[in-house]
C-alpha beads as a LAMMPS data file, in Angstrom:
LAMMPS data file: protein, C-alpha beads

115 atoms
114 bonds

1 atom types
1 bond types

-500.0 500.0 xlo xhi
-500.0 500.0 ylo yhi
-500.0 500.0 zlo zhi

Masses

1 110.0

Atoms # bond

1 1 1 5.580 -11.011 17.643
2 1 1 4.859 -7.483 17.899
3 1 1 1.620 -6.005 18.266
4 1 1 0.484 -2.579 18.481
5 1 1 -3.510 -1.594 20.187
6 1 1 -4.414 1.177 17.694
7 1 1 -4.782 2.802 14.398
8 1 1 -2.101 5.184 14.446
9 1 1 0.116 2.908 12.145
10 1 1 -2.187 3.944 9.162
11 1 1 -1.521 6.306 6.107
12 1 1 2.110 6.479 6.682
13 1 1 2.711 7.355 3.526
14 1 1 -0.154 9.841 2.791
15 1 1 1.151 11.433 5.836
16 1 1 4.808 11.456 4.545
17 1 1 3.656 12.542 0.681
18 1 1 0.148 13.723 0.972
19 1 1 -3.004 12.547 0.924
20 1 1 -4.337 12.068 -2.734
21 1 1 -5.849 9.017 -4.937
22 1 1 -2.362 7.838 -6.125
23 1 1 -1.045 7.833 -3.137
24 1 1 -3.796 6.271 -1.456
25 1 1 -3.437 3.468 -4.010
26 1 1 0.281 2.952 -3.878
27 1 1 -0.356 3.052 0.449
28 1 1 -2.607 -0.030 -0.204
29 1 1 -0.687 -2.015 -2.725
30 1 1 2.613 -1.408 -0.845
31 1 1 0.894 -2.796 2.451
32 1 1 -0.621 -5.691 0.987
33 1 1 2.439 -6.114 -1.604
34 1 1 2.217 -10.150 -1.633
35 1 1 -1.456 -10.148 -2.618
36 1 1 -2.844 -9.464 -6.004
37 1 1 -5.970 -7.238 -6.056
38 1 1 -9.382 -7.223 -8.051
39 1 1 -10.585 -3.796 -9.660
40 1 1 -12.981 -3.362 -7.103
41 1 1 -11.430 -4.154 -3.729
42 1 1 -8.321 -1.733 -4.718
43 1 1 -10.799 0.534 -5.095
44 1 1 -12.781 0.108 -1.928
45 1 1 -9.281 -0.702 0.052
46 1 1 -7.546 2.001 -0.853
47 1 1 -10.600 4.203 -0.371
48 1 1 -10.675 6.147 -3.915
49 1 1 -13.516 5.813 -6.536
50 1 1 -13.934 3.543 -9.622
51 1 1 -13.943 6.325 -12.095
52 1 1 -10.831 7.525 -10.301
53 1 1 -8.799 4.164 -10.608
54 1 1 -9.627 4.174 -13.588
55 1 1 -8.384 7.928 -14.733
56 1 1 -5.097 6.670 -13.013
57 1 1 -4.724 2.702 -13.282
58 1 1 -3.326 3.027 -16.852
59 1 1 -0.189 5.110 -16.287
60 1 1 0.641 3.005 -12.995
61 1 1 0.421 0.241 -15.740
62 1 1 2.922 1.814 -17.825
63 1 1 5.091 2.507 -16.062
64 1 1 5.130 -1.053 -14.653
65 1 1 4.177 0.069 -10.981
66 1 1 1.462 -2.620 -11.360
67 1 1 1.028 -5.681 -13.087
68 1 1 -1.747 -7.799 -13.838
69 1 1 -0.965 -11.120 -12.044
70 1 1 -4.175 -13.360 -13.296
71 1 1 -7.295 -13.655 -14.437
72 1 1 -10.376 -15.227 -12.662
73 1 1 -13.251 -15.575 -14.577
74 1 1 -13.837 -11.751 -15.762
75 1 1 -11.942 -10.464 -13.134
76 1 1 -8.374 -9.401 -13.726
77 1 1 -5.894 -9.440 -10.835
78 1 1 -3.278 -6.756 -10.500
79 1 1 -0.209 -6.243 -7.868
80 1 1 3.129 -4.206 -7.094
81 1 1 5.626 -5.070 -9.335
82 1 1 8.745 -5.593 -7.111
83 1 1 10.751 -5.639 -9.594
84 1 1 10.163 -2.070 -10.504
85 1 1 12.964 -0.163 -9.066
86 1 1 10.869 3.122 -8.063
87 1 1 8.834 0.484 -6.446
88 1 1 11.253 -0.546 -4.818
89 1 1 12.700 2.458 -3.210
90 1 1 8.943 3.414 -2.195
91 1 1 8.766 0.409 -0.762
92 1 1 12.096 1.027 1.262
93 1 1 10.426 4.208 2.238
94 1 1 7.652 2.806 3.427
95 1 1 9.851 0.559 5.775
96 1 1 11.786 3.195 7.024
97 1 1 8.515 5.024 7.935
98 1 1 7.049 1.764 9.576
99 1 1 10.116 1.271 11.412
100 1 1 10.752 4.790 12.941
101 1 1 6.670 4.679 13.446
102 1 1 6.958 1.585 15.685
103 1 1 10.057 2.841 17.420
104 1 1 7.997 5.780 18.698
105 1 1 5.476 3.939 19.870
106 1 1 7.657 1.666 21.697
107 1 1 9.775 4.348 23.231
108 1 1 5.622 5.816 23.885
109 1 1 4.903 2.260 25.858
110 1 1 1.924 1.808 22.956
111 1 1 3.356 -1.227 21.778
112 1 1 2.355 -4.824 23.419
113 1 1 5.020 -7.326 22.923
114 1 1 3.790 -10.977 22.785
115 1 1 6.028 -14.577 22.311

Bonds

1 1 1 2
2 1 2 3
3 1 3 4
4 1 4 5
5 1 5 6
6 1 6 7
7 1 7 8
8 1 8 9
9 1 9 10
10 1 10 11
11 1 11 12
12 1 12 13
13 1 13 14
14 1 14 15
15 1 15 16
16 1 16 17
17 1 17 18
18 1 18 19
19 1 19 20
20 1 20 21
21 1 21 22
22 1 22 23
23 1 23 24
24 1 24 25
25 1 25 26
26 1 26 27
27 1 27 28
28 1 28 29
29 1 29 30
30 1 30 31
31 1 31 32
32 1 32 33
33 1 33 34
34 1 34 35
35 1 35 36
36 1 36 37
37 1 37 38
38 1 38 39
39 1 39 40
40 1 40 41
41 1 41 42
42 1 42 43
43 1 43 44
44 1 44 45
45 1 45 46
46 1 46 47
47 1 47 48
48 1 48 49
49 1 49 50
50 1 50 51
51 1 51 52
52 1 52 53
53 1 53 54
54 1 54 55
55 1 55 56
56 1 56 57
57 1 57 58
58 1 58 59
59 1 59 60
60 1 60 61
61 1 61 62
62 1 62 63
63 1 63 64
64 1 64 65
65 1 65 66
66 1 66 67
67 1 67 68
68 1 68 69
69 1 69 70
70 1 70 71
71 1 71 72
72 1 72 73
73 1 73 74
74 1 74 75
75 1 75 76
76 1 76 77
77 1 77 78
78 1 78 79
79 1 79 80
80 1 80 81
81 1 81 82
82 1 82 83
83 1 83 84
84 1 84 85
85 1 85 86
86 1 86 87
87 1 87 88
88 1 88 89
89 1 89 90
90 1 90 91
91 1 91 92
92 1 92 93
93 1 93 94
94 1 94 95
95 1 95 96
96 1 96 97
97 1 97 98
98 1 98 99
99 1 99 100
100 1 100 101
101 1 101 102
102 1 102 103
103 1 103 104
104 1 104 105
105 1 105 106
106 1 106 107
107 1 107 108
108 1 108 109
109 1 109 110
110 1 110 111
111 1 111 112
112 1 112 113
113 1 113 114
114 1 114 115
């Protein structure tokens, strides 16, 4: 198990791409790309505003970047679709960035490793 005592691992991609709602979003989603998201905490996760997800939610929609997943009560549920090939390669990006990210900080002595 690896673990790192900081922040720095953070925005990767809004570093990488630039920092802007979309981006923000995708950063979340592509973190957390197992779970399934309400409205409201991709919102307040990825740090953007409700009027703004909601300007850009439907063309992430469809263009199948996300998918709605579920329903609970109200509430609709959304994710990454993995599927998605775009998705995927920003996904692989992401990794790549990760990796290379953690590799400095090793090669830094910033990383703690633990069995």
């Amino acid at each position: 198990m690896v673990i790192y005592l900081g922040d720095d691992v953070a925005n990767l991609l809004l570093d990488f791409l630039g920092d802007n709602p979309n981006t923000r979003l995708l950063e979340f989603l592509i973190t957390g790309r197992e779970f399934d998201y309400s409205l409201t905490d991709m919102a307040k996760n990825a740090g953007i505003g409700w009027s703004t997800l909601h300007r850009i939610l439907p063309r992430l929609l469809k263009q199948e970047i996300i998918i709605e997943t579920r329903e609970i009560g109200r509430a609709k549920l959304f994710k990454l679709n993995q599927k998605n090939e775009e998705v995927k390669k920003l996904t692989e990006l992401y990794d790549s960035l990760l990796t290379k990210q953690l590799e400095e900080f090793k090669e830094k002595n910033l990383l703690v490793m633990a069995k």
